[in-house]
C-alpha positions as CSV (number, residue, x, y, z in Angstrom):
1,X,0.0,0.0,0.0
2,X,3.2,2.4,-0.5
3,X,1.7,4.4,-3.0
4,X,-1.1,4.9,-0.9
5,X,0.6,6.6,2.3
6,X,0.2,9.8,0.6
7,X,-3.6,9.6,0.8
8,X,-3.2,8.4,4.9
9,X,-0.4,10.7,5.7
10,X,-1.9,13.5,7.1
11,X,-4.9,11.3,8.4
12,X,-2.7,9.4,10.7
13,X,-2.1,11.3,14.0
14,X,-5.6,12.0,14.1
15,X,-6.3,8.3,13.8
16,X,-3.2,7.0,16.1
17,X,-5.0,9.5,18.9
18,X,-8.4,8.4,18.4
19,X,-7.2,4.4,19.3
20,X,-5.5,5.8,22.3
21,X,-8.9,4.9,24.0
22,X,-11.9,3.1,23.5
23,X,-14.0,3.9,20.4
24,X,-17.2,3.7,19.9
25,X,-17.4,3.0,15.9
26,X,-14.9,2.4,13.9
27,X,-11.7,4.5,12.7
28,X,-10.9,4.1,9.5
29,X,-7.6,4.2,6.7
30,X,-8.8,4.5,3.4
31,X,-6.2,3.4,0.6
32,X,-7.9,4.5,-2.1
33,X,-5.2,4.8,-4.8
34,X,-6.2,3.2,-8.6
35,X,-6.0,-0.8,-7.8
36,X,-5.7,-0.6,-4.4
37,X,-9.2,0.5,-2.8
38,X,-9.1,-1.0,0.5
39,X,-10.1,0.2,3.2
40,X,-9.0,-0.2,7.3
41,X,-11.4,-0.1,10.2
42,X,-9.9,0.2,13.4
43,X,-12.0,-0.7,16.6
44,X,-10.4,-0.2,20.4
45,X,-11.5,-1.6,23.6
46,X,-9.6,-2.4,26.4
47,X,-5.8,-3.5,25.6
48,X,-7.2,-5.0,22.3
49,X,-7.5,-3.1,18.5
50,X,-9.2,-5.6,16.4
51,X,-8.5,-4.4,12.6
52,X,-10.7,-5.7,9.5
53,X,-10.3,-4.8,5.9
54,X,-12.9,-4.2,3.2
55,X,-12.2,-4.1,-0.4
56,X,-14.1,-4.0,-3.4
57,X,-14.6,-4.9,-6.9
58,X,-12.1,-2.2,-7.6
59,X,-9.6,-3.8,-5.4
60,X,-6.2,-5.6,-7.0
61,X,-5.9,-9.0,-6.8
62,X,-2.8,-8.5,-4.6
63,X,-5.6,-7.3,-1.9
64,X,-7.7,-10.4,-2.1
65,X,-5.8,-12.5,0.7
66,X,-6.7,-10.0,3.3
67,X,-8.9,-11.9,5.6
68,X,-12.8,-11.3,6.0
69,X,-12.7,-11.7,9.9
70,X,-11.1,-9.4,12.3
71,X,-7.6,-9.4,13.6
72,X,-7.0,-9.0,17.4
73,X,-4.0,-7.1,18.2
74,X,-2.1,-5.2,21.1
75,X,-3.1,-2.0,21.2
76,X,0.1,-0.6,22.6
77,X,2.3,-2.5,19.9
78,X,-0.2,-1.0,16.7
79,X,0.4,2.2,18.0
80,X,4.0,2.0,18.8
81,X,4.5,0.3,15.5
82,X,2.6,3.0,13.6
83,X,4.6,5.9,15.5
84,X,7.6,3.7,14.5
85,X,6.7,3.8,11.0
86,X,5.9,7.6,10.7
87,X,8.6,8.5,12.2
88,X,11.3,7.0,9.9
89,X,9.5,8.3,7.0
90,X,9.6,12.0,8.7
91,X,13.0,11.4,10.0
92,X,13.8,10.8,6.6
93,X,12.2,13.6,4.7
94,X,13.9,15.9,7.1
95,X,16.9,14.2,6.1
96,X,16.2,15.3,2.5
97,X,15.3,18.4,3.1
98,X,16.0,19.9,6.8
99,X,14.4,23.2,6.1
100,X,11.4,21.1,6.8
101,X,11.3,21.6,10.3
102,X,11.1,25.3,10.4
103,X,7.8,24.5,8.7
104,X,4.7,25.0,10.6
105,X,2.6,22.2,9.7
106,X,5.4,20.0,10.3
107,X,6.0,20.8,13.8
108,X,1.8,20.6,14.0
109,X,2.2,17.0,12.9
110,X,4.9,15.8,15.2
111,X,3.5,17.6,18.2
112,X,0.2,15.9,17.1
113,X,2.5,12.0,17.0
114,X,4.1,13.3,20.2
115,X,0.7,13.6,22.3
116,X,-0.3,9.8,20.9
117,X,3.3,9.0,22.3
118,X,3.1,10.4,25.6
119,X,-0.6,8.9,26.0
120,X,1.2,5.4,25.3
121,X,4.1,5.9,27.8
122,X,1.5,6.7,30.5
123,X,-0.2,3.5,29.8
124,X,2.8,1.3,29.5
């Protein structure tokens, strides 16, 4: 789904905060790039997120082996694994271009991935 972070990128502090507690309906990644149309619903209660995909018609064949039941996992490892992932992407664009962190909506979006982190070391 690489070509698809674009379309998440900006989406996923929002959605890394929300699963920091229970939710009440599902949170959702939508990968909605041509041949990939899948979408990600999040659900969090307790210690558990359980994760199920959709996809479509639309969807590449590549998608087709995601399962059709939900997928129980730690909600303290998807989140630090997300924040993991984020942040070697950011660490890298900064690397490319360190102007970057002069730039307002970039220190938005990592103050925004700091509060998820915080919220995680409290709970661990």
């Amino acid at each position: 789904m690489r070509p698809d972070l674009s379309t998440i990128f900006e989406d996923i502090p929002l959605v890394l905060s929300q699963l920091t507690k229970d939710t009440h309906s599902p949170v959702e990644f939508d990968f909605f790039e041509q041949g990939t149309d899948v979408g990600m619903f999040m659900e969090r209660q307790g210690n558990t997120i359980k994760v199920r995909f959709e996809t479509s018609g639309a969807s590449a064949m590549r998608f087709q082996f995601l399962p059709d039941t939900s997928i129980s996992v730690s909600a303290w490892e998807f989140l630090a694994q997300w924040l993991q992932f984020i942040k070697t992407i950011i660490d890298a664009l900064v690397e490319l271009q360190p102007e970057l962190v002069l730039d307002e909506s970039y220190k938005e979006y990592v103050t925004s991935l700091k509060v998820v982190e915080e919220h995680i070391s409290i709970r661990i």
